[in-house]
N, C-alpha and C positions, 0 to 999 in steps of 0.2 A: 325625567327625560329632558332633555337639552330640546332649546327651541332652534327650528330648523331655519337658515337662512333664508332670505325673501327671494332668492332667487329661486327655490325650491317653491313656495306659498306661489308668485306672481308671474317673472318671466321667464324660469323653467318648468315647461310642460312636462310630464312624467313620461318618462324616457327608460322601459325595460333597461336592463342591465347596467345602468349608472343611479346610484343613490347620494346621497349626500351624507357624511360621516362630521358629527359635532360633537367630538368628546372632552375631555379637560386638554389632552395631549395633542389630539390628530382634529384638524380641520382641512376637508376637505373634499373631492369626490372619486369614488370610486368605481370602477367599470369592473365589470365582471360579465364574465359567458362561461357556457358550459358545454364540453361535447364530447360525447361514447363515455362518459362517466369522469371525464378531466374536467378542473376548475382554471381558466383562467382568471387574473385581475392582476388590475394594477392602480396604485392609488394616487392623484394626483392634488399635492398639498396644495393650498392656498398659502401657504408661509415660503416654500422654496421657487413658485413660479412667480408669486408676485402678489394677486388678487385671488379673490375666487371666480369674478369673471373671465380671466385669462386661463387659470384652472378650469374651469368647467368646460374653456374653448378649446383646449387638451384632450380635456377627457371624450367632450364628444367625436373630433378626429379620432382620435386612438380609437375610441368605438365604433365607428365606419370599419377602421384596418383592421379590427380584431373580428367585426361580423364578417366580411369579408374573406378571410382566413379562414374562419369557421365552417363556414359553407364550402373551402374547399378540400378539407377534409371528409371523408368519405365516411358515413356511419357503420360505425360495425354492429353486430349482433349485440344485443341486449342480456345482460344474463340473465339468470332464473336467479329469483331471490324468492330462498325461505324464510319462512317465518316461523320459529318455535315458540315465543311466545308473547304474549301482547298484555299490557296491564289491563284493559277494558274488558279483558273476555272473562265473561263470568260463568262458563259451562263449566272450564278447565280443560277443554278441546279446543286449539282454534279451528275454526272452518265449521265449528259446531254451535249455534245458537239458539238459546230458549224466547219465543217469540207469542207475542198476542197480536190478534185484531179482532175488528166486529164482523160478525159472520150476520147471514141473512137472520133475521126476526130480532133483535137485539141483541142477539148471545155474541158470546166471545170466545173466541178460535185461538185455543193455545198447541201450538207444535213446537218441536226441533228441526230449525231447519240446517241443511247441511249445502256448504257451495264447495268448488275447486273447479282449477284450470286444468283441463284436460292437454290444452296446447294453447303457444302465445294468441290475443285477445280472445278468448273463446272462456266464456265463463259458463258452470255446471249448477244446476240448483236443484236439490228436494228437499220435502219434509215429512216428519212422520209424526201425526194427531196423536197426543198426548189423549184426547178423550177414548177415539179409536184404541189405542194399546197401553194404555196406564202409563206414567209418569217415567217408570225405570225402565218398561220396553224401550217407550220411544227414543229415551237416550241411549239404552242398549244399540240399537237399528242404526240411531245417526252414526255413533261411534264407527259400528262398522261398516256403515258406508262411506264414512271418510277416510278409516285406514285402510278400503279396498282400491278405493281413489289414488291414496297417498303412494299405496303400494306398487301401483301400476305405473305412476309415472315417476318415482324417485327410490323405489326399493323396500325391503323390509326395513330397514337399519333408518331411515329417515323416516319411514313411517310409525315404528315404534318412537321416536321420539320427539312425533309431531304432536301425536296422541296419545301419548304417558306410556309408561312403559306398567303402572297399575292399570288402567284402563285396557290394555291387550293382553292380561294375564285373565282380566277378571270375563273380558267381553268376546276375545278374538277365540274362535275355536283351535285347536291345534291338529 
């Protein structure tokens, strides 16, 4: 990793949206914002302005004009982002997880727990005690309580392929 200019370590204070770029080719700083899921930036060399202090005195105007603009931009709707599937999940369900904790007297409390957003910020959560219904119940249960979830807000068709399309032959009633 390239050692970052002292103006970055000393007399520039960390400044969201401007970074400093030190690579073999590009020296210099770059602004960046974000808005309703667009990237703006723009990079301001140390080699074609002059310095890096004169760059930097660039970049941070242009970052006033660009926050500026950005706010007056209107934000739109946010979309819905699915997720089929995640390399951490190790059920083979997302939304479905094998879970411990320490329960009253020392023992250890293993469930499946199952979450989903029913609507935007509003998160949903249960589980089902593995001690309570054996090991393949309770992943039985999660399953289909998450492709009942899945099904009510995004369909059959995304539901089947949120949750395997084995898993709704083997679990889902017809």
């Amino acid at each position: 990793m390239n050692k970052t200019s002292s103006l970055t370590d000393v007399s520039f204070p960390h400044h969201r949206g401007i970074s400093r770029v030190n690579s073999k080719t590009t020296k210099g700083w770059l602004v960046r914002g974000y808005k309703n899921g667009k990237r703006y930036s723009k990079l301001f060399s140390d080699g074609k302005i002059g310095s890096s202090e004169e760059a930097l005195g660039q970049a941070l105007e242009f970052y006033e004009e660009l926050s500026n603009r950005l706010k007056a931009i209107p934000s739109g709707p946010r979309a819905k982002k699915i997720v089929f599937s995640d390399s951490r999940n190790s059920t083979g369900v997302i939304g479905v997880s094998r879970l411990k904790k320490p329960g009253k007297g020392g023992d250890t409390l293993e469930f499946y727990s199952v979450t989903w957003r029913p609507a935007p910020g509003v998160q949903k959560c249960t589980s089902y005690s593995i001690r309570k219904y054996g090991e393949e119940e309770a992943f039985k249960k999660a399953v289909i309580c998450r492709y009942n979830g899945l099904e009510k807000l995004h369909g059959r068709e995304i539901a089947v392929r949120i949750v395997g399309e084995e898993n709704v032959k083997k679990y889902i009633p017809v």
